[in-house]
BANU-846380 format. One record per residue (C-alpha): x, y, z; residue in three letters. Coordinates in Angstrom, 3 decimals, always signed. Layout:
BEGIN
X:Y:Z:ALA
...
// end
This chain:
BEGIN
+0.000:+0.000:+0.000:UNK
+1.224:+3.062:-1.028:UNK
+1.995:+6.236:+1.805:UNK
+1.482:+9.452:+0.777:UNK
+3.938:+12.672:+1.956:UNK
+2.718:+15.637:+2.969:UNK
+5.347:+18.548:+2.876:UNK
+4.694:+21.459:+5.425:UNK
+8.247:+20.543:+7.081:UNK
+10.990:+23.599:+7.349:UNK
+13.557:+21.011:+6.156:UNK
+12.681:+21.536:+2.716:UNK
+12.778:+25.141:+2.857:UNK
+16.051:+26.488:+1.090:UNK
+18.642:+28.433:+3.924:UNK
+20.821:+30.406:+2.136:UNK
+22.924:+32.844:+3.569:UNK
+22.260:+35.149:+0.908:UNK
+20.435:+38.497:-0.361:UNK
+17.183:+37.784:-2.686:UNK
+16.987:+39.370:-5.621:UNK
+13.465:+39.865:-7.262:UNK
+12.882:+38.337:-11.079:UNK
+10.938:+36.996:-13.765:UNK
+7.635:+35.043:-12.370:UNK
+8.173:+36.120:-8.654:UNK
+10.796:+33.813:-8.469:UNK
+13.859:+34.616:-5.950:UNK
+17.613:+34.252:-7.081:UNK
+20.018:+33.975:-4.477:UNK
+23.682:+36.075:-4.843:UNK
+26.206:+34.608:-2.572:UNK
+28.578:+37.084:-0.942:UNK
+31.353:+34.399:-0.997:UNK
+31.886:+32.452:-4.208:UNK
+32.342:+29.005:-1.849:UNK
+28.396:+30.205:-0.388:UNK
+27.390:+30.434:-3.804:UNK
+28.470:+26.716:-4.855:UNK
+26.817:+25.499:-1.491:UNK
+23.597:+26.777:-2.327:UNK
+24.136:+25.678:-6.043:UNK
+25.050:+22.192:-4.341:UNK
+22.096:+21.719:-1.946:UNK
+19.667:+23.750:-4.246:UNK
+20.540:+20.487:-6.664:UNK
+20.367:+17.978:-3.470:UNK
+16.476:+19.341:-3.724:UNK
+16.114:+18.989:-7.226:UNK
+17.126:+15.276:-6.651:UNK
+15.180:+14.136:-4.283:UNK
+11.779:+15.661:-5.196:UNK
+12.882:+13.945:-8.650:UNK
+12.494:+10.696:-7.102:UNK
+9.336:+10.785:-5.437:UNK
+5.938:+9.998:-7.659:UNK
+3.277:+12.608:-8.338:UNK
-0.298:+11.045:-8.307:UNK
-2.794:+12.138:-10.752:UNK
-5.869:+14.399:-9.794:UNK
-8.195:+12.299:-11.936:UNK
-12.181:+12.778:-12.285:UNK
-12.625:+9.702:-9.680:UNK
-10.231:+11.929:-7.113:UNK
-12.146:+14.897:-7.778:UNK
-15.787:+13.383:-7.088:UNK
-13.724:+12.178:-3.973:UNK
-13.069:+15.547:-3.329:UNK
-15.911:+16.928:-3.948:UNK
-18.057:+14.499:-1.700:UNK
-15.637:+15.505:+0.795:UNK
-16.299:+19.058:+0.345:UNK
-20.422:+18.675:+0.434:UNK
-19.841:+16.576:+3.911:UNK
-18.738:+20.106:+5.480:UNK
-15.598:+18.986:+7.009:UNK
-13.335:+21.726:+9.151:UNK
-10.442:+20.995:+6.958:UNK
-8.955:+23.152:+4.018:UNK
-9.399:+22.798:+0.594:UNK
-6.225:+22.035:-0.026:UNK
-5.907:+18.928:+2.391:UNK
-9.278:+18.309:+1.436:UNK
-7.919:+17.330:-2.314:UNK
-4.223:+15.242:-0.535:UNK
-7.321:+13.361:+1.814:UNK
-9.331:+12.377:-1.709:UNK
-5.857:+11.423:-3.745:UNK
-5.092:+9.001:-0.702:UNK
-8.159:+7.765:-0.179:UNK
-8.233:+7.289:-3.871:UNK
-5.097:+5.136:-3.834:UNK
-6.169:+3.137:-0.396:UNK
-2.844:+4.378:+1.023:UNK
-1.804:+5.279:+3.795:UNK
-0.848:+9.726:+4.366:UNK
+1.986:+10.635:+6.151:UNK
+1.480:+14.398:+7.897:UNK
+2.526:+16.644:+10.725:UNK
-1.279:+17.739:+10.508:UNK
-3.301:+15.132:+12.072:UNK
-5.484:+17.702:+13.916:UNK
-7.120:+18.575:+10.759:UNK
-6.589:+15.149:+8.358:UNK
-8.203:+12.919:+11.731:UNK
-11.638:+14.447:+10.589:UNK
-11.448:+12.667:+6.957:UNK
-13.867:+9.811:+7.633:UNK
-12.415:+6.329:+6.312:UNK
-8.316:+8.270:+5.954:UNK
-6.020:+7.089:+7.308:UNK
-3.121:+9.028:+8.413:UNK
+0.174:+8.433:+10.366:UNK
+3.095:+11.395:+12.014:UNK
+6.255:+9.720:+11.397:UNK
+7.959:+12.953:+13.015:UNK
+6.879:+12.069:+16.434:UNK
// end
């Protein structure tokens, strides 16, 4: 049975010891003040790259969104947004692994595990 990820964790949030720079789509570039900062951010920026590379994206197909929207007409306290990772995993019978079981506990039938504890 497949378990699902869900990523609110700081760990994958970049640290760079560097000024941000405004661009193109409202994405940030990063200037190094020391050339060796600027390959360490190059170097872990591609460490990230990596291993979301590896994991697999599920689909949001029309069976995930009736899911969804069932969920949404049942008038759960949860967000939209979890709303939609609750009907991919109860799509996929699998098994969601979150930091937020305060809200994904109120999915009837989901079930849901904190590996950080």
């Amino acid at each position: 049975m497949p378990a699902f990820h869900s990523f609110q964790s700081a760990q994958f949030k970049p640290q760079l010891s560097a000024s941000k720079n405004k661009c193109a789509g409202g994405l940030q570039s990063f200037r190094a003040r020391h050339p060796h900062r600027e390959v360490e951010a190059y170097s872990r920026f591609a460490n990230l790259l990596k291993f979301f590379s590896e994991i697999p994206v599920l689909d949001y197909t029309d069976a995930v969104a009736a899911r969804f929207e069932d969920l949404k007409v049942s008038r759960l306290r949860v967000g939209s947004m979890d709303l939609k990772i609750a009907a991919i995993a109860l799509s996929q019978e699998g098994l969601l692994l979150s930091a937020n079981l305060k809200d994904f506990q109120k999915v009837p039938n989901l079930r849901v595990e904190d590996w950080t504890q």
